[in-house]
C-alpha positions in Angstrom: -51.6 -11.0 -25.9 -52.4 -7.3 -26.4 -51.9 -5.4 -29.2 -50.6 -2.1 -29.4 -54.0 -0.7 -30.6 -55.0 -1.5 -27.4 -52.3 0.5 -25.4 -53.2 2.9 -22.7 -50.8 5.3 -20.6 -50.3 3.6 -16.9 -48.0 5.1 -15.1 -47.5 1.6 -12.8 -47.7 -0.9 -15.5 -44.2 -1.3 -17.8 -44.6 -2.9 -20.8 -42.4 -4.6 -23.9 -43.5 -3.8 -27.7 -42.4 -6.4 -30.0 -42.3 -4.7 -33.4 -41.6 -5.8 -36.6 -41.5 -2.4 -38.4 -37.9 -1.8 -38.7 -36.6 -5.7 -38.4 -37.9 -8.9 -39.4 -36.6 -10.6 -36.3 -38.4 -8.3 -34.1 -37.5 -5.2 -32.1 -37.9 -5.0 -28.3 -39.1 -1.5 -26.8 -39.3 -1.5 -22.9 -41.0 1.0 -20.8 -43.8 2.8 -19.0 -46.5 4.2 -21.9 -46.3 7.7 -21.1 -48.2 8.9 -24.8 -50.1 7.2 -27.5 -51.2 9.1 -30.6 -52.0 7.5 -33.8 -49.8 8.9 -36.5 -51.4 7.2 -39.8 -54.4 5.7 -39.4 -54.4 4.4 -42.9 -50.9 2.5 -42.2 -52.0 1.8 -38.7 -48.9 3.7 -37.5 -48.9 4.5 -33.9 -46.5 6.7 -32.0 -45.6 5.8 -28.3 -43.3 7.4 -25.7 -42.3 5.4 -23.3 -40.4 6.0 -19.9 -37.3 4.0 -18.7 -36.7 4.7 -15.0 -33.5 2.7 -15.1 -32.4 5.5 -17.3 -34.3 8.0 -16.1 -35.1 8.6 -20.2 -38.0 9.0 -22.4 -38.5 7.8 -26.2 -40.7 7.7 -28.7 -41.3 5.1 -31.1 -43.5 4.1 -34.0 -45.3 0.8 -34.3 -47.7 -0.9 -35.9 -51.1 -0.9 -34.1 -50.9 -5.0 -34.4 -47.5 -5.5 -33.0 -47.5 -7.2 -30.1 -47.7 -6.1 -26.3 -45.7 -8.1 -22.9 -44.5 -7.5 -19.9 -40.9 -7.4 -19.7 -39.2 -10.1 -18.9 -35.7 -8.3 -18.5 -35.0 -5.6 -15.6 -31.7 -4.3 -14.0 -31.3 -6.1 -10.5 -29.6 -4.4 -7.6 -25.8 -4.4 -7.6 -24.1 -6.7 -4.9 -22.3 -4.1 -3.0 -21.8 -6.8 0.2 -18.3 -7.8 -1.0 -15.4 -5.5 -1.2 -13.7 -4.8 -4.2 -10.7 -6.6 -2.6 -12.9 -9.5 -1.9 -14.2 -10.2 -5.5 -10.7 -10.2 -7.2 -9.2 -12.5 -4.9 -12.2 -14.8 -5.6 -11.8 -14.1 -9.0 -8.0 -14.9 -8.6 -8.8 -18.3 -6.7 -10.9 -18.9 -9.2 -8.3 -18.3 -12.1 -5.5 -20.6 -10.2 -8.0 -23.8 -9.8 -8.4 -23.4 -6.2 -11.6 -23.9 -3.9 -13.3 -20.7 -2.6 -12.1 -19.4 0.6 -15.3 -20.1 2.4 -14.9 -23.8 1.7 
């Protein structure tokens, strides 16, 4: 596993930064590294902004140089615009009353 140290900007790789800064448990930052500065080299603070297309959004955040660095392992899917609106609530309905689906 990388280490944020180790971060370049690549504008084709997204990445996830586990950091522990703010929350024992872990935060998760997903995105594109778009910057990398170090802010306090005596803290080993580092400050990144990274892009989310989803969102079409940038945001900078500040980690520890030796929090960790993955690839996502989350991403928005397409939406499943092949059945009508009409279509999923009678499903849904079917579903509700104990009945088979309608393509059974």
């Amino acid at each position: 596993m990388a280490t944020v140290a180790e971060l370049q900007p690549d504008p084709n790789r997204a990445v996830r930064i586990v950091s522990h800064r703010e929350s024992s448990n872990g935060m998760y930052y997903d995105g594109i590294v778009r910057e990398f500065t170090c802010v306090n080299a005596d803290q080993n603070l580092y400050a990144v902004k990274l892009y989310k297309s989803t969102y079409d959004s940038e945001s900078t955040h500040y980690v520890y140089g030796t929090d960790q660095v993955t690839e996502p392992t989350r991403t928005a899917g397409p939406a499943n615009t092949e059945r009508s609106y009409a279509d999923r609530q009678r499903a849904f309905d079917r579903q509700n009353a104990g009945l088979p689906p309608e393509n059974q």
